[in-house]
C-alpha positions in Angstrom: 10.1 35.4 4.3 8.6 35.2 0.8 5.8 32.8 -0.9 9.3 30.6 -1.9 10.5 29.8 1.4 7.0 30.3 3.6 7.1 28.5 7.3 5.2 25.3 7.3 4.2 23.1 9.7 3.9 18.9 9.4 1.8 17.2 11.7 2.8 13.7 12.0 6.3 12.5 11.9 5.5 8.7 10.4 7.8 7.9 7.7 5.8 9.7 5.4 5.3 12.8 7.6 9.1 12.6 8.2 10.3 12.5 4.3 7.5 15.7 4.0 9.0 18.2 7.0 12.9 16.9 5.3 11.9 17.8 1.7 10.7 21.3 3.1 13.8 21.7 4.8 15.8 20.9 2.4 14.0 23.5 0.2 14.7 26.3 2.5 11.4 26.5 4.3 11.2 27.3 7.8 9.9 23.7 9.2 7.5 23.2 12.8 7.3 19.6 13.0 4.7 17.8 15.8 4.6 14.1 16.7 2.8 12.5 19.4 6.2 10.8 20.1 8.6 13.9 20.5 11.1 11.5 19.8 10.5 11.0 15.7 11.5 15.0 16.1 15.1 14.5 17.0 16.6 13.7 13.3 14.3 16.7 11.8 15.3 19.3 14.7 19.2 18.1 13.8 18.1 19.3 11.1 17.0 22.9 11.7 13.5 22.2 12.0 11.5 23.6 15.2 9.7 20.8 17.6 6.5 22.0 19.2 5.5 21.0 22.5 1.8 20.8 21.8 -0.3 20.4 18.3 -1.5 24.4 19.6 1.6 25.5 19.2 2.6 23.8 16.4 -0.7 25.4 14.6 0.4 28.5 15.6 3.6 28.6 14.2 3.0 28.5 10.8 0.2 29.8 7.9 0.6 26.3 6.4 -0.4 23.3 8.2 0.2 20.3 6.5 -1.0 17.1 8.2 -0.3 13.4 7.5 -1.2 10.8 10.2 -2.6 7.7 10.2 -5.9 8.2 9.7 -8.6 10.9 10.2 -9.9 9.8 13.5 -6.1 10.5 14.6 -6.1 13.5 12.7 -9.2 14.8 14.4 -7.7 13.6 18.2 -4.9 16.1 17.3 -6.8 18.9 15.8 -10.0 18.5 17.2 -8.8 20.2 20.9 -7.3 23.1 18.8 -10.0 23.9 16.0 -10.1 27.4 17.1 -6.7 28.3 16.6 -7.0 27.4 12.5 -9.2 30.5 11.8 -7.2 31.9 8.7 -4.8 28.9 8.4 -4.6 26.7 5.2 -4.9 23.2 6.4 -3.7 20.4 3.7 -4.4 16.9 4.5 -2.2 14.4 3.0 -3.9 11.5 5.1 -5.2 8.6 3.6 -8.9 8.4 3.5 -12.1 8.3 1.4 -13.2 11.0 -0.6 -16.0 11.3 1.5 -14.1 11.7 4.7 -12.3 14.5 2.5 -15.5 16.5 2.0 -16.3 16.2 5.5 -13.0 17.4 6.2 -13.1 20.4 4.0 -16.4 21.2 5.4 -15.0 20.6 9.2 -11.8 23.2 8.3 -14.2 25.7 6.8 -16.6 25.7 9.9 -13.7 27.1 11.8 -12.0 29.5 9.1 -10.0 27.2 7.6 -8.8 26.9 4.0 -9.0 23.3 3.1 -6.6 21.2 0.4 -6.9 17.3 0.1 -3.9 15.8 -1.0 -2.8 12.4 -2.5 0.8 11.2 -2.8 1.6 9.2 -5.3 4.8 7.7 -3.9 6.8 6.2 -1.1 8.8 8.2 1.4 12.1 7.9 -0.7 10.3 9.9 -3.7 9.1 12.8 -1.8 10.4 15.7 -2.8 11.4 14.5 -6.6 9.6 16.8 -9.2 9.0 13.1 -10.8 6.5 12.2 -8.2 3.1 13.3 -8.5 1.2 15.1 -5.4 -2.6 15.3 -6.2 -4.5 18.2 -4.7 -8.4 18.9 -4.9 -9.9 22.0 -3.1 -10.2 25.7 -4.1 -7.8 26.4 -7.0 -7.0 29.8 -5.5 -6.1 28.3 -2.5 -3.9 25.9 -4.2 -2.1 28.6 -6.7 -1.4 31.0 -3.9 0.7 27.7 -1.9 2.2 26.1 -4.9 5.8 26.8 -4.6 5.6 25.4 -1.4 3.7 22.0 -2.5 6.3 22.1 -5.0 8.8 21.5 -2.6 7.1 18.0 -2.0 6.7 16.8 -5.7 5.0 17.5 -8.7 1.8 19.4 -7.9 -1.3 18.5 -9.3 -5.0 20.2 -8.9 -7.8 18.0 -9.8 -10.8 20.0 -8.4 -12.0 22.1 -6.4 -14.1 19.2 -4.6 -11.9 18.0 -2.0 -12.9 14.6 -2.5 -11.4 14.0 -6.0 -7.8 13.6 -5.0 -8.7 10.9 -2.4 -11.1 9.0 -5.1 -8.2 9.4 -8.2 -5.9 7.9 -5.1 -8.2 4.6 -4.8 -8.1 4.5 -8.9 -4.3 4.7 -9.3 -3.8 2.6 -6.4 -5.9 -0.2 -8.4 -4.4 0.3 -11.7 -0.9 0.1 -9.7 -2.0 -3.2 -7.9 -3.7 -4.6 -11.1 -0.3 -4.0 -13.0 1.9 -4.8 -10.7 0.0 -8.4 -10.1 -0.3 -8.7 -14.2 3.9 -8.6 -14.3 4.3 -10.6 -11.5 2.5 -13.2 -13.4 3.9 -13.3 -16.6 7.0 -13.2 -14.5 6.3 -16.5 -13.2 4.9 -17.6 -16.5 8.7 -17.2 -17.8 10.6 -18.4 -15.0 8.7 -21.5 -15.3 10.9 -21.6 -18.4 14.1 -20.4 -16.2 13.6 -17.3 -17.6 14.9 -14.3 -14.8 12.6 -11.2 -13.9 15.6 -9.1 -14.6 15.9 -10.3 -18.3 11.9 -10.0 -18.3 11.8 -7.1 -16.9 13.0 -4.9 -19.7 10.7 -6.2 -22.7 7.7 -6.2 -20.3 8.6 -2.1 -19.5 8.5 -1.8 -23.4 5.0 -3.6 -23.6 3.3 -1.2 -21.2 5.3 1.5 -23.5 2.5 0.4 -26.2 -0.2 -0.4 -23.5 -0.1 3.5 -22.8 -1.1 4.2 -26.0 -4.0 2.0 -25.9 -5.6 3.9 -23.3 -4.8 7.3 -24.9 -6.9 5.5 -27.8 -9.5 4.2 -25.6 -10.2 7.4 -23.3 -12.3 9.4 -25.9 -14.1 6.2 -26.8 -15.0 5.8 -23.1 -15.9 9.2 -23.3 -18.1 9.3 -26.2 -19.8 5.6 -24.9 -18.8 4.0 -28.4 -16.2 1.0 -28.5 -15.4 0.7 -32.6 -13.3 -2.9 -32.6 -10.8 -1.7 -35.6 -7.8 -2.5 -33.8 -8.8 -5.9 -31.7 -12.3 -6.6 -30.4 -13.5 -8.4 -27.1 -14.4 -11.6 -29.2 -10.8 -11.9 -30.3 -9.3 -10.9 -26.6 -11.4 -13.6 -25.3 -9.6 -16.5 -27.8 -6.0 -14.6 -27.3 -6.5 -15.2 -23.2 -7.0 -18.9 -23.4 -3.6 -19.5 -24.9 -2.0 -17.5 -21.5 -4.1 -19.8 -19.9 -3.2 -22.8 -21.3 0.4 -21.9 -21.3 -0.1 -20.6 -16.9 -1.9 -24.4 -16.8 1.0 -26.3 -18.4 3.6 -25.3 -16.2 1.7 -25.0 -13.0 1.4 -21.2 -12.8 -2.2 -20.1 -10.6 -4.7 -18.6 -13.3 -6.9 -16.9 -10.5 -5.8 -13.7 -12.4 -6.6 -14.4 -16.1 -9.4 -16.4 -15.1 -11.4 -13.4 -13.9 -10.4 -11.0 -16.7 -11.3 -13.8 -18.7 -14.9 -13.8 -17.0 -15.2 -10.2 -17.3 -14.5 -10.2 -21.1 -17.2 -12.9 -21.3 -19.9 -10.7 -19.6 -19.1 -8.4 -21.9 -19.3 -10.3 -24.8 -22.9 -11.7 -23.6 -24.0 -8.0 -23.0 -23.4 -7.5 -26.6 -20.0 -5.9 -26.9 -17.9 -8.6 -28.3 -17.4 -6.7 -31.8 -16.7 -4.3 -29.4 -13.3 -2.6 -28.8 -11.9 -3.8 -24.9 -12.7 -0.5 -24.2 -16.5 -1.6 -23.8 -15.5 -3.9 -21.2 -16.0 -0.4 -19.2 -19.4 -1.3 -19.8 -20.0 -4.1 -17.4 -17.7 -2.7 -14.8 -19.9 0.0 -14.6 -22.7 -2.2 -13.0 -23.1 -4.8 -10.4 -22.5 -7.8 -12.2 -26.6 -8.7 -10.7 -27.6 -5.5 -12.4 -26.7 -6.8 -15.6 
């Protein structure tokens, strides 16, 4: 069986675990699936993927094991019992965790021979296995390279790093940005409807905003980078006056301003740490410390 169609083995048949083992089958790998309820097996088996009785055997089926359960004390009550069968395996964890449970992780696998990969997926169970959907990985890049057509059967495959914790911590970080965004659009999509405005006519214009919002942070990265904020396109002072009209407008037709309110406060700790001719890339500046540190 070449590199293209190696045998892999999932270890946890959630919803997540399931989409993983069905995206590998449907790529042409040869599939060992595990769940502590044998039952989750049944659709994946119809399949053509092989149940294992025990996690031992499913371990041993395969040169890949790929785990996703649904946490890492879980993880370690399955692989914990059967440690010394992963001498020489390539273990990737796709469980949700810190990035310091990752490096204990990696260091864990590599006490008993293990390769380690950490892995972060960046979608829900109906993406897996679109080349649109990002997979994060950190851990040895040789590691990595050597299993990427595989990986690639899951999504787009991404290294980071070769600390295993990285994926975990750009996982936290994309999660907020996605939460922060999401909760920014669902605001201004009650800010409209106040006005009988529908999210679906909304929608489309707000989609073209964050078109332009993308390019702000390409403009903003290097000057995050560097540690120097020049406010030649629009500067926390001016932010500050342009929020109190949203918040005038949220007020008027009974929309909550919990949200605007605190970016609102942010900007002004900003401002009073000196960065109001600053671009609202400074604001980095304050988030950086505690806001009793500052």
């Amino acid at each position: 069986m070449n590199a293209d169609h190696q045998a892999v083995t999932v270890i946890g048949l959630g919803s997540m675990g399931s989409a993983l083992a069905a995206a590998l089958l449907d790529r042409g790998h040869r599939t060992t699936v595990w769940n502590r309820s044998a039952d989750k097996a049944r659709p994946l088996a119809e399949r053509g993927a092989r149940p294992a009785a025990t996690p031992g055997e499913a371990v041993a089926a395969s040169p890949l094991i790929v785990a996703c359960v649904l946490d890492y004390e879980a993880l370690h009550t399955v692989l914990d019992p059967v440690a010394d069968t992963l001498a020489d395996k390539v273990l990737v964890n796709l469980t949700s965790g810190s990035p310091e449970q990752a490096q204990e992780m990696a260091v864990w696998a590599r006490s008993h021979g293990a390769d380690y990969l950490d892995g972060a997926i960046m979608t829900t169970p109906p993406g897996v296995g679109s080349p649109e959907m990002m997979f994060l990985y950190s851990g040895p890049h040789a590691v990595f390279e050597a299993h990427r057509p595989t990986l690639a059967a899951l999504g787009d495959p991404l290294h980071l790093s070769d600390d295993p914790g990285l994926a975990s911590l750009y996982d936290a970080a994309l999660l907020g940005l996605m939460w922060s965004t999401m909760s920014g659009w669902l605001h201004g999509t009650a800010l409209v409807g106040a006005e009988k405005t529908p999210a679906t006519a909304f929608t489309p214009v707000a989609l073209r905003w964050l078109t332009a919002v993308a390019g702000f942070l390409t403009t903003y990265a290097p000057q995050v980078d560097a540690g120097r904020y020049p406010g030649d396109d629009a500067t926390i002072d001016v932010q500050i006056a342009a929020i109190e009209h949203l918040l005038h407008a949220a007020a008027s037709r009974g929309i909550d301003n919990a949200l605007p309110e605190l970016l609102k406060s942010t900007m002004e700790r900003a401002r009073d740490a000196g960065h109001g001719p600053d671009s609202f890339a400074g604001v980095i500046e304050v988030l950086r410390k505690p806001a009793a540190d500052q």
